[in-house]
N, C-alpha and C positions, 0 to 999 in steps of 0.2 A: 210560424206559418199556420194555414189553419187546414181544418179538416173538412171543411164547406167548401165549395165553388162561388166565389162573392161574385154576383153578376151584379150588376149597375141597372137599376131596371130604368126603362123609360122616360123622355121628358114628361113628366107632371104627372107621372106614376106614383100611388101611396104607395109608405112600406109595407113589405107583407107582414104578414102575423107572425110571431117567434113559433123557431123549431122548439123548444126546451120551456120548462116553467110550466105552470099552471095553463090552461086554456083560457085564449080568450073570450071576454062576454060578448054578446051578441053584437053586434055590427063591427064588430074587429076591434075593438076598444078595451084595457085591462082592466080589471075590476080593481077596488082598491085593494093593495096587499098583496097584491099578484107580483111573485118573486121575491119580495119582499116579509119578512118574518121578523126583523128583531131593528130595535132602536137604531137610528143614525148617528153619526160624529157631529156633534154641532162645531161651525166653524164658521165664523163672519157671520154668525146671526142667522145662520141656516143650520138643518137638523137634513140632513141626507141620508137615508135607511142606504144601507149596504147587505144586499143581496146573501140567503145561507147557498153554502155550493148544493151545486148541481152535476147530477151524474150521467150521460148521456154516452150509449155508447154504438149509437147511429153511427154508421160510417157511409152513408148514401145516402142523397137527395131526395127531395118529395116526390121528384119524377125519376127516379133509380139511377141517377149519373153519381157516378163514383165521385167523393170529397175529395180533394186534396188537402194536403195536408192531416191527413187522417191514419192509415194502417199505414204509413207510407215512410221512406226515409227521414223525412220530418219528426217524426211520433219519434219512432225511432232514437235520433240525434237528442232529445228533449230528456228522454230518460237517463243517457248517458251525460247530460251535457257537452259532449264536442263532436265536432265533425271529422272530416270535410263534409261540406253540404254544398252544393250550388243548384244552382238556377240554370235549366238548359234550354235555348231557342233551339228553335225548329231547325235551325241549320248549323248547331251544333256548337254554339258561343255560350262560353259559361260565366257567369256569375254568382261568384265565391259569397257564404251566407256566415256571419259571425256569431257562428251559433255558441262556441265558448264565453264572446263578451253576453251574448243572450244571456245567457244563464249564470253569469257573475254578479255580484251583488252593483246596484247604481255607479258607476265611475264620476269624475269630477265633469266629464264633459255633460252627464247628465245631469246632474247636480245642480250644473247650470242652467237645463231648461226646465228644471222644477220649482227652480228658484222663480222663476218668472211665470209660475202656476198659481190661479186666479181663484177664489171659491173650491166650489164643486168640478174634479177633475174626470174625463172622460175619455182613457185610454184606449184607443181603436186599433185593434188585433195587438193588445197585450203583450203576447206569445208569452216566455215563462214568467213574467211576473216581476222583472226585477222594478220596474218605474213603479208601478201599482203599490208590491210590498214598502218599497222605500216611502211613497206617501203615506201610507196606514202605520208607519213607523214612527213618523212624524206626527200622525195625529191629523192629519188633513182627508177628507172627505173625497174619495177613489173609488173608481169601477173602471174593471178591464174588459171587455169583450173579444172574444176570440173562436170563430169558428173549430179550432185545433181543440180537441177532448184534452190531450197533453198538456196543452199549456194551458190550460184555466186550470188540471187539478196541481199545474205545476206551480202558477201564481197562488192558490189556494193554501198549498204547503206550506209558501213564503210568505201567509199571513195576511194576504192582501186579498178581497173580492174580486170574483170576475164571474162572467155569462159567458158559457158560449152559446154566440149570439152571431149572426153577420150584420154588419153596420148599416145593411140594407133593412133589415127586418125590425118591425115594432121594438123601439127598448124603453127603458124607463126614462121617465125623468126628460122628454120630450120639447125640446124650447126651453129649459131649465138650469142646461148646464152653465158652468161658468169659462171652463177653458176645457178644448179639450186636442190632443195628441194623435200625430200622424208621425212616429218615428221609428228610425229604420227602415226607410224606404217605403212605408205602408202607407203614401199619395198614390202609390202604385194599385192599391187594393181595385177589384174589377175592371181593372185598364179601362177605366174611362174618368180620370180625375174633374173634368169637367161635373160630370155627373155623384163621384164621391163628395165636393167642396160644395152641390147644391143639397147635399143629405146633410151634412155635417152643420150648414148654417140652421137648418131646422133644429138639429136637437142643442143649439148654444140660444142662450140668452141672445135679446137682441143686438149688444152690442160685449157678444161672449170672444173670447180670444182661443186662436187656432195655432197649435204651433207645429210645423212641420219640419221635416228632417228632408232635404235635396241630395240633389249628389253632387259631391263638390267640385268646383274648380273650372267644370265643362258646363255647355249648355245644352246639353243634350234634353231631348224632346221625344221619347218612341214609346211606340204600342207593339205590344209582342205578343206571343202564345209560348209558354214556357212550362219544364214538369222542373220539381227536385227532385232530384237526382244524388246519388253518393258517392263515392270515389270508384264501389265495384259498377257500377252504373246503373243501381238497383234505381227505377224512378217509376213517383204517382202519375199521377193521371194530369192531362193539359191544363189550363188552363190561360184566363188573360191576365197580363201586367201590363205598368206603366213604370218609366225612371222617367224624373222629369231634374235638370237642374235647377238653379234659385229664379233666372231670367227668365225661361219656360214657364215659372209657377206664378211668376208675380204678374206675366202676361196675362194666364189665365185668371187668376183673382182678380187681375183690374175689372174683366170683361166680365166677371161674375157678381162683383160691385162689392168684393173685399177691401179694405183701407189699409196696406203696407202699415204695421206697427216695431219696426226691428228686423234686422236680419244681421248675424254674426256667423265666426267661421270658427274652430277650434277642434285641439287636436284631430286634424282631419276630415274635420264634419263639419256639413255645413247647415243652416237651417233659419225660418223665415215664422215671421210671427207677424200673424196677419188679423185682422178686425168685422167681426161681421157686422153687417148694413142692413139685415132683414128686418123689418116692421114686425116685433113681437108682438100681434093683437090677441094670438089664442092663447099663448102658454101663461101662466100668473107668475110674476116673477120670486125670484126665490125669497123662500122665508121660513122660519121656523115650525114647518107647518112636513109631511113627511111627502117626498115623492111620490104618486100613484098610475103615473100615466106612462101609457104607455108613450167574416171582413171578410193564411197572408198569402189571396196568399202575403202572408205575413213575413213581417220583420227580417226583407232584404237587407242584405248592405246595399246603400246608396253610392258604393265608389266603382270604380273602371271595372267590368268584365275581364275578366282573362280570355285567350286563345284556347281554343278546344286539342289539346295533344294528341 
């Protein structure tokens, strides 16, 4: 999860300017080298700088509204690795968060959708780092982003790069990516996926690959307001979500003018790999040349809520 409040800003709103890193140069645009310090993994002919960490230990907003996912049970469960953790609606419904598999190294269900990871990877709310470390393990060209202090210096530990960053705000590497990661329930991020799937086609190549994690089995479709919370009922601060199932998601990317590339189910999870359609005119497409341009609430479980005891 993260320590930011990812809000979804506006139709045809630009990203804001990043909380963390260097400032940006004048009309909100990153200088070259900004965040970026040391050589990239070349991989398929691209040279993609990865980020030195960053230390940030803001736990409130540029307008003073308290992060989630920040001093909060979240942080918390990150350091220890295990929970319980869940996700509480307003009216008292909980949603169990798999913070043990979080923080366990990649499983084969992952494996699986790494396997189907394209170029340049672009993991959105990371949280501890295990997808991210398992690509920098392999040698494949990764960045995490994650509002959560926790999990980027947790990912960082496990060798892998990350920002904390919200997926809303300026990041690198702009219209460049090549695939990039919404798992763990993080279609959720800003309850407004409509609005996340139009951010995300921005920073993928034109015809970059999205793969996302649903909830399985159901076709469930909701917008909520939700804190984490702990088993003593220690919980941050509100915020929005979204759970969408496969059917909900593929509805929405039709209408978003995503192209259906794959969708499988395993060990309990299910997940949808989709195409984007956007007209790349501004980004230069990728080349051995170094990135310069310029979220959980993080890494839900995507399966059935519990009853509130």
């Amino acid at each position: 999860m993260s320590t930011a409040r990812e809000m979804a800003p506006p139709l045809g709103a630009e990203p804001s300017t990043p909380t963390i890193g260097h400032e940006p140069a004048p009309g909100g645009t990153q200088r070259p080298g900004d965040d970026f310090a040391q050589p990239g993994i070349a991989d398929s002919g691209h040279s993609v700088p990865l980020p030195l960490p960053v230390s940030v230990s803001v736990s409130v907003s540029a307008e003073g509204t308290p992060r989630p996912w920040a001093a909060d049970p979240y942080s918390d469960a990150l350091l220890t690795g295990r929970g319980p953790l869940f996700l509480r609606r307003t009216d008292g419904w909980l949603l169990p968060l798999e913070v043990e598999r979080w923080c366990a190294r990649a499983d084969e269900v992952d494996l699986r959708v790494l396997k189907r990871c394209e170029g340049a990877v672009l993991d959105v709310g990371c949280g501890p780092g295990r997808l991210v470390a398992e690509l920098a393990a392999r040698g494949r060209p990764a960045l995490g982003i994650d509002v959560s202090e926790a999990a980027v210096a947790r990912t960082v530990r496990l060798g892998g790069q990350a920002l904390r960053r919200s997926v809303f705000e300026t990041l690198p590497g702009e219209g460049r990516w090549d695939t990039a990661l919404l798992i763990d329930g993080n279609v959720g991020i800003g309850g407004d996926p409509a609005a996340l799937l139009r951010r995300i086609s921005q920073l993928l190549t034109s015809d970059g690959l999205l793969i996302v994690e649903t909830v399985p089995e159901v076709d469930v479709d909701e917008r909520v307001r939700v804190r984490v919370t702990d088993a003593r009922g220690t919980a941050g601060p509100a915020f929005l979500w979204a759970r969408l199932g496969t059917p909900a998601l593929r509805r929405l990317a039709a209408r978003a003018g995503w192209r259906p590339d794959g969708q499988w189910a395993t060990g309990g999870r299910s997940f949808i790999a989709l195409r984007n359609r956007r007209t790349n005119s501004s980004a230069e497409p990728p080349k051995s040349t170094a990135v310069t341009s310029s979220q959980r609430a993080r890494n839900t479980s995507p399966g059935r809520p519990v009853a509130d005891s």
